[in-house]
N, C-alpha and C positions, 0 to 999 in steps of 0.2 A: 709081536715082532721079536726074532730072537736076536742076539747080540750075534757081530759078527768074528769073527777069527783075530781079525785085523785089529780089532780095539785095544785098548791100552785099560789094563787095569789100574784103578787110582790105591786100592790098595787091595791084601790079601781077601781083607770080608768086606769090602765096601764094592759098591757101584762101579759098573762098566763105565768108563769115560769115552766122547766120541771127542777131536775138536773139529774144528772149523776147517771145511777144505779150502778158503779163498787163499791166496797166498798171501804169506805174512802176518794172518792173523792167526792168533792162538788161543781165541776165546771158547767157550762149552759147545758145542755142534749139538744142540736140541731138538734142530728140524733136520730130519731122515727123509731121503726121497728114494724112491726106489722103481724103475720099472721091471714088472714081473719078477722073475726069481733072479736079478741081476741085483752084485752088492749095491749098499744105498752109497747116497754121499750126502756128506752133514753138514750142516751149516749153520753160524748163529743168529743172531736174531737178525743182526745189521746185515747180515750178507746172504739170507734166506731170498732164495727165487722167487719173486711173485708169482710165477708160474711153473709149473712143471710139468713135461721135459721143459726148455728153455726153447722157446722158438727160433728156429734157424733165420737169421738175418740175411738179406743179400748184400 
């Protein structure tokens, strides 16, 4: 999986940094979800989807 455009480098020779998409958190985004060739969205550990996509609710 290649890094995306959007990511934030943590420094010049270090590691692509993702964070966390839930709002207000700003912990490491470790788990990447992605369908097909659409960007992923990242999440940390506490706010990872048990499922993915997220099933539509009614």
């Amino acid at each position: 999986m290649s890094d995306e455009g959007g990511a934030a480098k943590k420094t010049d020779n270090g590691p692509v940094t993702h964070l966390c998409e839930h709002p207000s958190c700003q912990k490491w985004g470790g788990f990447g979800f992605a369908i097909g060739k659409a960007a992923p969205n990242w999440f940390c550990v506490v706010h990872r989807p048990a499922i993915w996509p997220p099933s539509k609710q009614a």
